[in-house]
Biopython code that builds the backbone (N, CA, C, O; Angstrom):
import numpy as np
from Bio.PDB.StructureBuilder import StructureBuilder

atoms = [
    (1, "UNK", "N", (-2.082, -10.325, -10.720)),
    (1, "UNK", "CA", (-2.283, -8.962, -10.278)),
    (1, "UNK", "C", (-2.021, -8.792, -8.792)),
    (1, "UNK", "O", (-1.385, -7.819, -8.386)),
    (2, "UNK", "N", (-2.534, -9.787, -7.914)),
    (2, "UNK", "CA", (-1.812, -9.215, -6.360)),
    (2, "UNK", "C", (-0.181, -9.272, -6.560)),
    (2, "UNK", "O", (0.560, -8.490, -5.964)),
    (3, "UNK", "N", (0.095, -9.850, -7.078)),
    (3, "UNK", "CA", (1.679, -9.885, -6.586)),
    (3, "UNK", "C", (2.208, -8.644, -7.115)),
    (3, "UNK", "O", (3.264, -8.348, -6.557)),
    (4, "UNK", "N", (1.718, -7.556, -8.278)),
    (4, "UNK", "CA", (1.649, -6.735, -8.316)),
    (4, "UNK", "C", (1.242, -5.367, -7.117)),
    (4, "UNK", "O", (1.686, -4.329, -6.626)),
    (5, "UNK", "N", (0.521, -5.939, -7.122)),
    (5, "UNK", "CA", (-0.112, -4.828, -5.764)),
    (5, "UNK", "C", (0.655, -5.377, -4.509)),
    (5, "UNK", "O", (0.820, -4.551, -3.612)),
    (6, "UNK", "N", (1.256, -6.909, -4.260)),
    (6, "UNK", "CA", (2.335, -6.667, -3.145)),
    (6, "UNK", "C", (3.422, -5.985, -3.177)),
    (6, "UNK", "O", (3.898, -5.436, -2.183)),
    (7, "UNK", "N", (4.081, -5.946, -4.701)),
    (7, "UNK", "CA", (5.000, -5.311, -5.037)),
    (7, "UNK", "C", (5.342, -3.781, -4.509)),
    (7, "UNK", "O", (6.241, -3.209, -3.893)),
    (8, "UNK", "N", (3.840, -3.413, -5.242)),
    (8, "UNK", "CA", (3.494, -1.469, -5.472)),
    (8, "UNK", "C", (3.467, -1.766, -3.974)),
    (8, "UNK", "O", (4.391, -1.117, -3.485)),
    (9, "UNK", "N", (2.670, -2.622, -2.788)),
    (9, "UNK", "CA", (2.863, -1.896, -1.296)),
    (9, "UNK", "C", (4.129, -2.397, -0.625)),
    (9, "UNK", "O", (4.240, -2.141, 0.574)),
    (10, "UNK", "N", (5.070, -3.054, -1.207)),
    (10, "UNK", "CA", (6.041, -3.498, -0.398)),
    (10, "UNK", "C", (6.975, -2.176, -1.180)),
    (10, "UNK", "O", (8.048, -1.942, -0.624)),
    (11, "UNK", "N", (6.670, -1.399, -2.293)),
    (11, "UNK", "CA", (7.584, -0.194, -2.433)),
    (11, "UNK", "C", (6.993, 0.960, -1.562)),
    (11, "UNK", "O", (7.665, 1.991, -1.581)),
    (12, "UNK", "N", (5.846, 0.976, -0.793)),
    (12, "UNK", "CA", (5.271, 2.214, -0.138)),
    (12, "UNK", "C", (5.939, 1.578, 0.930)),
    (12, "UNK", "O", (6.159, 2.437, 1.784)),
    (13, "UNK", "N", (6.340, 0.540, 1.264)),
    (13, "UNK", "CA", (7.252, 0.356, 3.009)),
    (13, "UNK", "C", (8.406, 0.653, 3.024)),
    (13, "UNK", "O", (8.917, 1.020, 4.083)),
    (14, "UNK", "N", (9.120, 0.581, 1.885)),
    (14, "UNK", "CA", (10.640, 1.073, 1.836)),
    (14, "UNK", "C", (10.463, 2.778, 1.548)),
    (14, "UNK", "O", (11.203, 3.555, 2.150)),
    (15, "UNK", "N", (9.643, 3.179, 0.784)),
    (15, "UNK", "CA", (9.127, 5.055, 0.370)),
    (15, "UNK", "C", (9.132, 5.298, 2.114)),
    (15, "UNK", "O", (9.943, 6.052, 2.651)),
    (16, "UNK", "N", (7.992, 4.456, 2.945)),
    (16, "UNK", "CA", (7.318, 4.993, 4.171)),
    (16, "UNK", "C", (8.625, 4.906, 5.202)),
    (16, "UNK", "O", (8.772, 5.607, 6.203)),
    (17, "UNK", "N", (9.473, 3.954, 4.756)),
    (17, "UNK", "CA", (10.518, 3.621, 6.189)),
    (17, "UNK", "C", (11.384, 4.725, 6.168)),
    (17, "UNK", "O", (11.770, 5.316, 7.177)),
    (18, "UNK", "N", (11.789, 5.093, 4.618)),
    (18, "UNK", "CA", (12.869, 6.316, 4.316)),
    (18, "UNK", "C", (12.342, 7.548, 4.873)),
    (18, "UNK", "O", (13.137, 8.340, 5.380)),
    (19, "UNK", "N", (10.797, 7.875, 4.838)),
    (19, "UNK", "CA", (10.222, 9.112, 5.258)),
    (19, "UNK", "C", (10.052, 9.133, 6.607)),
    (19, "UNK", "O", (9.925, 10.239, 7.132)),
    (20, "UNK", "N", (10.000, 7.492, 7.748)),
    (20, "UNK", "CA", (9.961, 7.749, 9.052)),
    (20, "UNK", "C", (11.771, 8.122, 9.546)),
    (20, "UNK", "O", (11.881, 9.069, 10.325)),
    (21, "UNK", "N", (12.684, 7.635, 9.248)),
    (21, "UNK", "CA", (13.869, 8.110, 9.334)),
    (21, "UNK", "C", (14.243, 9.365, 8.863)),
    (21, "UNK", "O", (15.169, 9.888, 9.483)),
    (22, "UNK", "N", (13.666, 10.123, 7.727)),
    (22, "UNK", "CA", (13.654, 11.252, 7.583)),
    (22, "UNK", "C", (13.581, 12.572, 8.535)),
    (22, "UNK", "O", (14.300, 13.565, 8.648)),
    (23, "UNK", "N", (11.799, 11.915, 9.478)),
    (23, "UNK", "CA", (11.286, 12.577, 10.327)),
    (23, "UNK", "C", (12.303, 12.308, 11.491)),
    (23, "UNK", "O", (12.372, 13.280, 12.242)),
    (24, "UNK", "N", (13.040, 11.355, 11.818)),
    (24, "UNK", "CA", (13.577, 11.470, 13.427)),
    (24, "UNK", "C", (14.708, 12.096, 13.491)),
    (24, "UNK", "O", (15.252, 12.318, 14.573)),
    (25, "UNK", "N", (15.336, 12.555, 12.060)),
    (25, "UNK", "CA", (16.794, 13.689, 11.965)),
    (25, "UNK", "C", (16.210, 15.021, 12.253)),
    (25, "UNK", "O", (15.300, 15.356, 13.010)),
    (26, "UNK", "N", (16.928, 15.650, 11.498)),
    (26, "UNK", "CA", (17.184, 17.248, 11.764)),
    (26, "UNK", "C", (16.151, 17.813, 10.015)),
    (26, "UNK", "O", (15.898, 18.920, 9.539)),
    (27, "UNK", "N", (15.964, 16.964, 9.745)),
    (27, "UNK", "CA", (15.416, 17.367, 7.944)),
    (27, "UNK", "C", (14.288, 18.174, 7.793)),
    (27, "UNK", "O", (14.217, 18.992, 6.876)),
    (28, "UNK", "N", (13.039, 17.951, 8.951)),
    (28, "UNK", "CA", (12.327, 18.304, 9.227)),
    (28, "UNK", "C", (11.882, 19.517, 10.462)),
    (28, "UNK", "O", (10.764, 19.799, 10.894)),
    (29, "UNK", "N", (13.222, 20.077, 10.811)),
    (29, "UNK", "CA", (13.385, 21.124, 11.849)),
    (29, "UNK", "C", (12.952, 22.313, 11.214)),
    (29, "UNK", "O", (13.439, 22.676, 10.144)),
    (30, "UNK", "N", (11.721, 23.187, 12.039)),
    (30, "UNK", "CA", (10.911, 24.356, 11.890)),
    (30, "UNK", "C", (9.827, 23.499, 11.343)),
    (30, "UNK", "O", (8.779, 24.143, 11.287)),
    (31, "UNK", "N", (9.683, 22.084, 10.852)),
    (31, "UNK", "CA", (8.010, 22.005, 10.230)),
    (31, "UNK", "C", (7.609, 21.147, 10.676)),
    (31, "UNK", "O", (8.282, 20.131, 10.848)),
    (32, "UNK", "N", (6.231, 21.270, 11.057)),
    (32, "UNK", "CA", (5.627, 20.237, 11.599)),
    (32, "UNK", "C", (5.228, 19.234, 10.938)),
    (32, "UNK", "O", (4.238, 19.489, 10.251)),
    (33, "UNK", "N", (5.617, 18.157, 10.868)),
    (33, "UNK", "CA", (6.059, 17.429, 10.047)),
    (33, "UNK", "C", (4.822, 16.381, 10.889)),
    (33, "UNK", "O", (3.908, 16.204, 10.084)),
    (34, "UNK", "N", (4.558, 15.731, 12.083)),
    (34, "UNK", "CA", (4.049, 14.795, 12.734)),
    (34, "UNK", "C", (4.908, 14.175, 13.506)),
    (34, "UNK", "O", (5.886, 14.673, 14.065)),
    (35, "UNK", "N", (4.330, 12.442, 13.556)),
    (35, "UNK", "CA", (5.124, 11.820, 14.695)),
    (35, "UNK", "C", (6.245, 10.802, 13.784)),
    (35, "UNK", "O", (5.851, 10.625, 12.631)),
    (36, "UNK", "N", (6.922, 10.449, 13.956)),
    (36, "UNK", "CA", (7.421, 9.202, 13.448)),
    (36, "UNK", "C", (7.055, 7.940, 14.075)),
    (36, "UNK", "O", (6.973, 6.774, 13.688)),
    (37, "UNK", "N", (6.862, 8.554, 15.166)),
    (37, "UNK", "CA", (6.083, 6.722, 15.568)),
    (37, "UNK", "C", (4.875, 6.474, 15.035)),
    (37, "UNK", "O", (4.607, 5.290, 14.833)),
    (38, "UNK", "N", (3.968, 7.401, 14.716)),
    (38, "UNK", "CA", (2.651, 6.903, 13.969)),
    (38, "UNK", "C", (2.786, 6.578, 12.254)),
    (38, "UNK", "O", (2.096, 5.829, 11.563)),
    (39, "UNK", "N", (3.648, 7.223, 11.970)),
    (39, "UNK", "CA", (4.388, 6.388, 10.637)),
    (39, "UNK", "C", (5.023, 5.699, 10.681)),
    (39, "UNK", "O", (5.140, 5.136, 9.592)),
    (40, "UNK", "N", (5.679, 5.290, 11.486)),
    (40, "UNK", "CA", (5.773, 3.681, 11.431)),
    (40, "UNK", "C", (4.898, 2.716, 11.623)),
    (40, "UNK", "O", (4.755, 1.633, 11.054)),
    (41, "UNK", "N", (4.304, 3.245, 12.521)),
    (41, "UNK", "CA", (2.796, 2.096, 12.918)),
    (41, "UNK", "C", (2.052, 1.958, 11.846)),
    (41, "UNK", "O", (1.581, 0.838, 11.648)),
    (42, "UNK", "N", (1.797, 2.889, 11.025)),
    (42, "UNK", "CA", (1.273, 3.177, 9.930)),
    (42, "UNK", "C", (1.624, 2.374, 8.482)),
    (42, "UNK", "O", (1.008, 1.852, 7.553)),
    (43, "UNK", "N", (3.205, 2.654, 8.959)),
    (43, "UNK", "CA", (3.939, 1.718, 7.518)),
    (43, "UNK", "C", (3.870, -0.191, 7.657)),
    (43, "UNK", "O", (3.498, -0.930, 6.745)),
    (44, "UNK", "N", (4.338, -0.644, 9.041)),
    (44, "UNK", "CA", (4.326, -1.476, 9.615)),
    (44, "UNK", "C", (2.843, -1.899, 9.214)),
    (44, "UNK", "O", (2.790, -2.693, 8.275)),
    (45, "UNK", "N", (1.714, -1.529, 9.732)),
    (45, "UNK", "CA", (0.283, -2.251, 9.018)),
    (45, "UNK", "C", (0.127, -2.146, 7.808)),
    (45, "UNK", "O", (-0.652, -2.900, 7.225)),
    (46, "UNK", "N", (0.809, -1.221, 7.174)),
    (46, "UNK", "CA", (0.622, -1.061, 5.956)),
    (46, "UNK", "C", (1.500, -2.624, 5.321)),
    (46, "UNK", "O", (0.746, -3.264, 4.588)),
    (47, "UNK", "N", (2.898, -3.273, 5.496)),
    (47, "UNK", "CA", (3.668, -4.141, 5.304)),
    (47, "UNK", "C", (2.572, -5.688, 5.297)),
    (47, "UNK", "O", (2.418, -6.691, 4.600)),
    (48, "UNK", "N", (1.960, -5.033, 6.639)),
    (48, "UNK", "CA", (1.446, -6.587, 6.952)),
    (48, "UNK", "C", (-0.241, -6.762, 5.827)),
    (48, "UNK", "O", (-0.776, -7.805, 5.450)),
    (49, "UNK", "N", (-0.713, -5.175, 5.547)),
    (49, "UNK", "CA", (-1.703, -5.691, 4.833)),
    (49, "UNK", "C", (-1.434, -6.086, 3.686)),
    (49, "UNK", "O", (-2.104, -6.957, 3.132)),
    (50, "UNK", "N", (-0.011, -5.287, 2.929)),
    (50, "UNK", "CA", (0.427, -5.820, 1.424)),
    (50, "UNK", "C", (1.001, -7.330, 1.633)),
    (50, "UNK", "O", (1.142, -8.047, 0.642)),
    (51, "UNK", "N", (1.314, -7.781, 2.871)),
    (51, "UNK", "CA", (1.157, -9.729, 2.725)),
    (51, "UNK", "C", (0.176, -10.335, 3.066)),
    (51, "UNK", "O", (0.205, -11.564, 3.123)),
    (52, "UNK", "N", (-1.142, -9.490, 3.435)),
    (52, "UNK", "CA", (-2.081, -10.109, 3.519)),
    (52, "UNK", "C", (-2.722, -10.367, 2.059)),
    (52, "UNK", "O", (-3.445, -11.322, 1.778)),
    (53, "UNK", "N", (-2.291, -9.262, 1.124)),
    (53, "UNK", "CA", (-2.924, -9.220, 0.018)),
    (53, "UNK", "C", (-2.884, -10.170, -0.676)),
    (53, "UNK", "O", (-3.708, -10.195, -1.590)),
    (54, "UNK", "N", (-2.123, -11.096, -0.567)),
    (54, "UNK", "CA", (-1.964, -12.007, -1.454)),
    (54, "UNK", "C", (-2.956, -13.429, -1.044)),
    (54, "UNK", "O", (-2.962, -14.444, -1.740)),
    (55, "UNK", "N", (-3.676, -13.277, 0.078)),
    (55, "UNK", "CA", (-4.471, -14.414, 0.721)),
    (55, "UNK", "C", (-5.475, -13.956, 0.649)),
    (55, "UNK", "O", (-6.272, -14.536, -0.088)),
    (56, "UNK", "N", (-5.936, -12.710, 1.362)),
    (56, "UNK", "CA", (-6.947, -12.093, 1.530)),
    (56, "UNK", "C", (-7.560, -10.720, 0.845)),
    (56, "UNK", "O", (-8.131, -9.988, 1.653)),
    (57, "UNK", "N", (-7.534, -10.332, -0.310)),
    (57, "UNK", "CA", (-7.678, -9.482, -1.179)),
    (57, "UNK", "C", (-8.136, -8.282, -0.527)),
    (57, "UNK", "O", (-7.475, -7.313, -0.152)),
    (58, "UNK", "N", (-9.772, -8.573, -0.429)),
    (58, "UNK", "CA", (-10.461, -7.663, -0.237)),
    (58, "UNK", "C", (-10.381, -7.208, 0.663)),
    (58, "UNK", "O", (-10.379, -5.978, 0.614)),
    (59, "UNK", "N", (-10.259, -7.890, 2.104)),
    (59, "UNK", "CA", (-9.955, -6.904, 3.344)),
    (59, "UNK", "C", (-8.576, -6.504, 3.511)),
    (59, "UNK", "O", (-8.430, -5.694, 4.426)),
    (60, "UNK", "N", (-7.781, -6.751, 3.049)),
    (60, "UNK", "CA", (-6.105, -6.355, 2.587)),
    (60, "UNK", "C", (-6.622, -4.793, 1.882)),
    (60, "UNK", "O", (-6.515, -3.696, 2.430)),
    (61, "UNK", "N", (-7.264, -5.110, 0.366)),
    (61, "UNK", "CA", (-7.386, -3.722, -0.022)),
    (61, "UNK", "C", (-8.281, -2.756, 0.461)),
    (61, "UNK", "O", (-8.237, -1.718, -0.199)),
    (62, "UNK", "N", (-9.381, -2.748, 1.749)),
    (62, "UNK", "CA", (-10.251, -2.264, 2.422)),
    (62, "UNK", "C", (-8.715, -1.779, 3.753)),
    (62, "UNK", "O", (-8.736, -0.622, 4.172)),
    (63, "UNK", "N", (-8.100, -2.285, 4.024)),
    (63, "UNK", "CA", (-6.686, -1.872, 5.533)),
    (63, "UNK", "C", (-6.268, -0.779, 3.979)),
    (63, "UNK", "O", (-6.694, 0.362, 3.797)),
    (64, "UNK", "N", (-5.703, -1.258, 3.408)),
    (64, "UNK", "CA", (-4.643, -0.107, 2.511)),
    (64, "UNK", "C", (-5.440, 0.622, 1.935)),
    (64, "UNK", "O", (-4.884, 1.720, 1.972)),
    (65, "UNK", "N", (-6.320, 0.733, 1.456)),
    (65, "UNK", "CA", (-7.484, 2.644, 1.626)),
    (65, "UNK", "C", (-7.385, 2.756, 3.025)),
    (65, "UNK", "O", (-6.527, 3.615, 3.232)),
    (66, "UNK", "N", (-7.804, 2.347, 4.043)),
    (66, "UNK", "CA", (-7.524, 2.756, 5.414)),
    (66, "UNK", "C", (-6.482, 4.141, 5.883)),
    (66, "UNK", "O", (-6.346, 5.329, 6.176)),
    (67, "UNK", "N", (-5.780, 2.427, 5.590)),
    (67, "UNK", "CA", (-3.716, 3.105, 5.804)),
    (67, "UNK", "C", (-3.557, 4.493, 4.967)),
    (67, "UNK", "O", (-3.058, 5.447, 5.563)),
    (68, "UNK", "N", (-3.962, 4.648, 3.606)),
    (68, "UNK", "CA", (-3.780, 5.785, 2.567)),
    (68, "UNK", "C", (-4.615, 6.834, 3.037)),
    (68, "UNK", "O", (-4.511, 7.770, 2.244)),
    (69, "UNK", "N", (-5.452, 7.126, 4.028)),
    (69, "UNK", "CA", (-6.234, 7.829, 4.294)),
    (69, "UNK", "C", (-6.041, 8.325, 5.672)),
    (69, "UNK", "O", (-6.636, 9.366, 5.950)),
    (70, "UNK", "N", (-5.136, 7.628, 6.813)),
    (70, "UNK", "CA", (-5.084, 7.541, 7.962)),
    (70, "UNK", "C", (-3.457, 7.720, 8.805)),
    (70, "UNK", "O", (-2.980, 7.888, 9.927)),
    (71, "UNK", "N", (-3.062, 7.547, 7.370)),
    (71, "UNK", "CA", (-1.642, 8.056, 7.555)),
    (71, "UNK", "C", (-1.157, 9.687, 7.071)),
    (71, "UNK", "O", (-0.069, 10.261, 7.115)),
    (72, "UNK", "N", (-2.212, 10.012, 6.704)),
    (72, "UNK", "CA", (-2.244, 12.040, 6.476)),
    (72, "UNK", "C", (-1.992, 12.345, 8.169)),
    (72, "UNK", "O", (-1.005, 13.014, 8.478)),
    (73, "UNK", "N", (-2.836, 11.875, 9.153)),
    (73, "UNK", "CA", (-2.650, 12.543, 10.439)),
    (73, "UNK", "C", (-1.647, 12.262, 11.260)),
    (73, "UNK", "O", (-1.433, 12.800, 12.346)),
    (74, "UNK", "N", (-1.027, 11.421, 10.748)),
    (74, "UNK", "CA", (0.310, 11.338, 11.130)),
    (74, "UNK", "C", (1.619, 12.112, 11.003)),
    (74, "UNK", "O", (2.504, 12.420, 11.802)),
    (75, "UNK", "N", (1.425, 12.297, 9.778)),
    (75, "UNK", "CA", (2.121, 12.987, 8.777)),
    (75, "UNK", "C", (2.237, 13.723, 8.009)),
    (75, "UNK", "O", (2.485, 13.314, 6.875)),
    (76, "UNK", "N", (2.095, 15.393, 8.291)),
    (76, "UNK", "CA", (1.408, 16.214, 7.565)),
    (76, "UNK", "C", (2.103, 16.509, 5.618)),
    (76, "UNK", "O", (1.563, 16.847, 4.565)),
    (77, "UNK", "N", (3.220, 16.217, 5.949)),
    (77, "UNK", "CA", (4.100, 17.080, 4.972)),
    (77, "UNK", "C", (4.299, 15.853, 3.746)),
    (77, "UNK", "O", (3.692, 15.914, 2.676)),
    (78, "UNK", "N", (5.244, 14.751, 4.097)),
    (78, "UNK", "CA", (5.414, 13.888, 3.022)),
    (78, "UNK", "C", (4.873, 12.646, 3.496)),
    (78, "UNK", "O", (5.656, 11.876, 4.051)),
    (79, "UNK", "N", (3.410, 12.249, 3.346)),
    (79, "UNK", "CA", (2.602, 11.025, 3.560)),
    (79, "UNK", "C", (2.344, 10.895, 1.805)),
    (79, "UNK", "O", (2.019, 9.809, 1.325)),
    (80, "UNK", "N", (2.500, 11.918, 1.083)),
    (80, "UNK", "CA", (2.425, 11.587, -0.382)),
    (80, "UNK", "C", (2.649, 10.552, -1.107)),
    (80, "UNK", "O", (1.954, 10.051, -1.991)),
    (81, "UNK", "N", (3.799, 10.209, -0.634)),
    (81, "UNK", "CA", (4.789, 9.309, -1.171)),
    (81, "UNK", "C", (4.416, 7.743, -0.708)),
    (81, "UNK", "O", (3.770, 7.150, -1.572)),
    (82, "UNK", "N", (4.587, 7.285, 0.002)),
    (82, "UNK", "CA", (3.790, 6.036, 1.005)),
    (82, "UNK", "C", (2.448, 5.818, 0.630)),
    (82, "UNK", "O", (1.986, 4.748, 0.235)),
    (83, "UNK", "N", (1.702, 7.131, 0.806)),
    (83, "UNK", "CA", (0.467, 7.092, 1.026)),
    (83, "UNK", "C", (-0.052, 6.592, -0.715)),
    (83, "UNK", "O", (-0.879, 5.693, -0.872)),
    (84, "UNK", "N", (0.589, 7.343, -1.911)),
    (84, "UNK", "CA", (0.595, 6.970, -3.187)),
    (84, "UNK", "C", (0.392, 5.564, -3.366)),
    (84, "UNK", "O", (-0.726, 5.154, -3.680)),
    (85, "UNK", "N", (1.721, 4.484, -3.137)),
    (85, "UNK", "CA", (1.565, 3.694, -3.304)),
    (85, "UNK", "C", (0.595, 2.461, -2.657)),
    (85, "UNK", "O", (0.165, 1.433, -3.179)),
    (86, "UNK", "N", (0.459, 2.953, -1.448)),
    (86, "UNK", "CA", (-1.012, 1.633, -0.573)),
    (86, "UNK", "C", (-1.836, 2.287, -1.091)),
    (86, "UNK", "O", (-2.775, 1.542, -0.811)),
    (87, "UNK", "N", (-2.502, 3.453, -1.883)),
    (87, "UNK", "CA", (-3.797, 3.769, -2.637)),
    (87, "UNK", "C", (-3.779, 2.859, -3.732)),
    (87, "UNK", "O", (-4.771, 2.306, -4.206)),
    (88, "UNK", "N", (-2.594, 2.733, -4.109)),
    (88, "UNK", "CA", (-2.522, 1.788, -5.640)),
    (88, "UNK", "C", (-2.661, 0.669, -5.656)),
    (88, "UNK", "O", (-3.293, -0.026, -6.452)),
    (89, "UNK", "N", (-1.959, 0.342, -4.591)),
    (89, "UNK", "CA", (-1.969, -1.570, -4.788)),
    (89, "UNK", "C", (-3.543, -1.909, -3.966)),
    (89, "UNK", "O", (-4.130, -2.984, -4.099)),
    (90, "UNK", "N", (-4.021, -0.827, -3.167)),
    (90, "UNK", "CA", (-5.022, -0.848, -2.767)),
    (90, "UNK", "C", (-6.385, -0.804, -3.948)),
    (90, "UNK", "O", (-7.411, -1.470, -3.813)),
    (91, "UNK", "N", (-6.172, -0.090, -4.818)),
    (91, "UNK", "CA", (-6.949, -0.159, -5.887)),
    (91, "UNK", "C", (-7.215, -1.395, -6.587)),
    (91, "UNK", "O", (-8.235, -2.010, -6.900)),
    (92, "UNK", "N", (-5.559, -1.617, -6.778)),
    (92, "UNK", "CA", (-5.289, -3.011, -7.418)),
    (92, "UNK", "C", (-6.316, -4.021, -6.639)),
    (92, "UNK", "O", (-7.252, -4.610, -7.180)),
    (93, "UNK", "N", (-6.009, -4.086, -5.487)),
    (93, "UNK", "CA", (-6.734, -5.130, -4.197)),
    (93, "UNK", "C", (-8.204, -5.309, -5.015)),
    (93, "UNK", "O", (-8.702, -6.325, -5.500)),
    (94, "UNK", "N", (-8.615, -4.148, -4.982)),
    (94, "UNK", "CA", (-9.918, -3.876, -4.889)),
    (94, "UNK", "C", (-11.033, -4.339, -6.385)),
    (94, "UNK", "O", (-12.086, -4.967, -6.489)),
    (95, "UNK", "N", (-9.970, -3.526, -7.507)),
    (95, "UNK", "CA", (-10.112, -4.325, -9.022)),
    (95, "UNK", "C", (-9.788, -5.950, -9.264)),
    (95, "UNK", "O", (-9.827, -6.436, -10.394)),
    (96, "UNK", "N", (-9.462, -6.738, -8.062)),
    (96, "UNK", "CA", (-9.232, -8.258, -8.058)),
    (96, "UNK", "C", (-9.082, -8.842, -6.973)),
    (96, "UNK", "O", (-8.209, -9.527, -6.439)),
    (97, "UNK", "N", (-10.488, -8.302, -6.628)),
    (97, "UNK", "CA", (-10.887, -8.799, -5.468)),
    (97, "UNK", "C", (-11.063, -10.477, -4.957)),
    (97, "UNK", "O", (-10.758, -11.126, -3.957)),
    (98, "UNK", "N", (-11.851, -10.785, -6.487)),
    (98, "UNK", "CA", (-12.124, -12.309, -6.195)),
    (98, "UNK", "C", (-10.767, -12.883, -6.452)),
    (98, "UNK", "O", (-10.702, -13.982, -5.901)),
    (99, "UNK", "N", (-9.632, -12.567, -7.084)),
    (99, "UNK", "CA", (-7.882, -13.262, -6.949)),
    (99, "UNK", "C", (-7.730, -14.350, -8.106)),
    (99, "UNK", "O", (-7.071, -15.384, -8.211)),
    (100, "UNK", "N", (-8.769, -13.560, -9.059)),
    (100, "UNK", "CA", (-8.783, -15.269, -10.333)),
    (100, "UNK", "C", (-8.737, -13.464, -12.089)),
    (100, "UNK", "O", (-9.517, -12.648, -12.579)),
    (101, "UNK", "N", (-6.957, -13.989, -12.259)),
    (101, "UNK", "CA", (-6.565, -13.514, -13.087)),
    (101, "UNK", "C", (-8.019, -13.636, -14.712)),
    (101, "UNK", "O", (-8.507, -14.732, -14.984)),
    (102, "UNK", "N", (-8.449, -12.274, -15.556)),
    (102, "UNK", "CA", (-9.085, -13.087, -16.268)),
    (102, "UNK", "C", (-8.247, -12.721, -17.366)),
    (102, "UNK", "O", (-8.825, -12.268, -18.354)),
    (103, "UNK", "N", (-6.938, -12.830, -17.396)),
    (103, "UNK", "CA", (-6.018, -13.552, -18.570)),
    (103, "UNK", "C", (-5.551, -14.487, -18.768)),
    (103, "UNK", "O", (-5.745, -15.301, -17.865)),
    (104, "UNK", "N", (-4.702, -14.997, -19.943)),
    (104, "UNK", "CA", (-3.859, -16.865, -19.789)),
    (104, "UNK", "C", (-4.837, -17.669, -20.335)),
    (104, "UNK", "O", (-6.054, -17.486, -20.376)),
    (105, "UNK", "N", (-4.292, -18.412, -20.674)),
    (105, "UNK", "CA", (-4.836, -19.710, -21.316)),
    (105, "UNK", "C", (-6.573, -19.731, -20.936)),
    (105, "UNK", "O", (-7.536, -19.510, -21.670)),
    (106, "UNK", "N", (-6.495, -20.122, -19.367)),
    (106, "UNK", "CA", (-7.892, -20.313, -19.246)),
    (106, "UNK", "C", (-9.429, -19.083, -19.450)),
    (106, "UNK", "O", (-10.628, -19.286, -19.253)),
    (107, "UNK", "N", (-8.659, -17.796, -19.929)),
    (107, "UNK", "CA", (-9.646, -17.399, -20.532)),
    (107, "UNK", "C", (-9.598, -17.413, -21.878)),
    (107, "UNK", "O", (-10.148, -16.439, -22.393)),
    (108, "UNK", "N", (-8.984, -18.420, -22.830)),
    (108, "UNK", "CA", (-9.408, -18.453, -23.973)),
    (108, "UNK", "C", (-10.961, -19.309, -24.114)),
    (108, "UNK", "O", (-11.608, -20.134, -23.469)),
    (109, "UNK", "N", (-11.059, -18.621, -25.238)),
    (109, "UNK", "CA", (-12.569, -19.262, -25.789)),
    (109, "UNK", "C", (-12.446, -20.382, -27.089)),
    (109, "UNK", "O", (-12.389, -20.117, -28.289)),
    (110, "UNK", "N", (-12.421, -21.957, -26.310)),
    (110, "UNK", "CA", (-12.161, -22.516, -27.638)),
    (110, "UNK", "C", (-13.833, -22.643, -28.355)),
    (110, "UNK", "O", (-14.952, -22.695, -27.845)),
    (111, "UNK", "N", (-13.284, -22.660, -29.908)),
    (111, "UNK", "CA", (-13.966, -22.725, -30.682)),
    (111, "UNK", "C", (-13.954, -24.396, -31.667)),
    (111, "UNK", "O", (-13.116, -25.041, -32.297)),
    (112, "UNK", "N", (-15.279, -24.521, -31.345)),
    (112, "UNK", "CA", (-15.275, -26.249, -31.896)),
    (112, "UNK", "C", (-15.727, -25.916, -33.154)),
    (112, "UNK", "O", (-16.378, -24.888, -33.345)),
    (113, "UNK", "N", (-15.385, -26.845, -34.202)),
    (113, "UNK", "CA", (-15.597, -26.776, -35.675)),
    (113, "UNK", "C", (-16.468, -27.773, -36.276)),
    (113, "UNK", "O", (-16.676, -27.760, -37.490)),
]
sb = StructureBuilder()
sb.init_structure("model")
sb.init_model(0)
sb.init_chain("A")
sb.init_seg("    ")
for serial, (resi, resn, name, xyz) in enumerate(atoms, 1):
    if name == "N":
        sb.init_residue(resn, " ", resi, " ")
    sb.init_atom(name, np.array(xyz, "f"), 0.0, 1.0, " ", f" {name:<3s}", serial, name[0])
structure = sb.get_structure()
């Protein structure tokens, strides 16, 4: 399951990188859209907590609720998208926390006869 949830946040860094390049064109002219440098800073911790996730679960998925919550003020208009996926793998984080799959072999239950 983390490598899942690195997955889902290593797709909110490529969602988040497309939406900070978005913001530094012309795409976003008349709306206030935010900064692009705080979405990047934003995406960038966001990168480093989805490789933390795979060592460090729980405070990995405690940064990505963070990040999903903290990257709205950055970004008024499309933080949706980014922000979607570090809620998820952040969830994920959070539903496997302790990092011990309980599927596979070793949760079968043998039965002696």
């Amino acid at each position: 399951m983390k490598w899942i949830g690195f997955a889902i946040g290593l797709a909110g860094t490529i969602v988040g990188g497309i939406i900070a390049y978005l913001e530094t064109g012309n795409f976003f002219q008349g709306i206030q859209a935010g900064s692009p440098y705080w979405t990047v800073a934003v995406i960038a911790v966001g990168f480093l907590a989805s490789l933390l996730l795979l060592w460090q679960t729980r405070l990995a998925a405690w940064m990505l609720l963070a990040i999903a919550v903290i990257g709205v003020f950055g970004n008024y208009v499309m933080w949706e998208g980014p922000g979607s996926f570090f809620l998820v793998s952040a969830l994920i984080g959070l539903t496997n926390s302790k990092g011990k799959s309980k599927t596979g072999p070793a949760a079968a239950v043998s039965v002696r006869k």
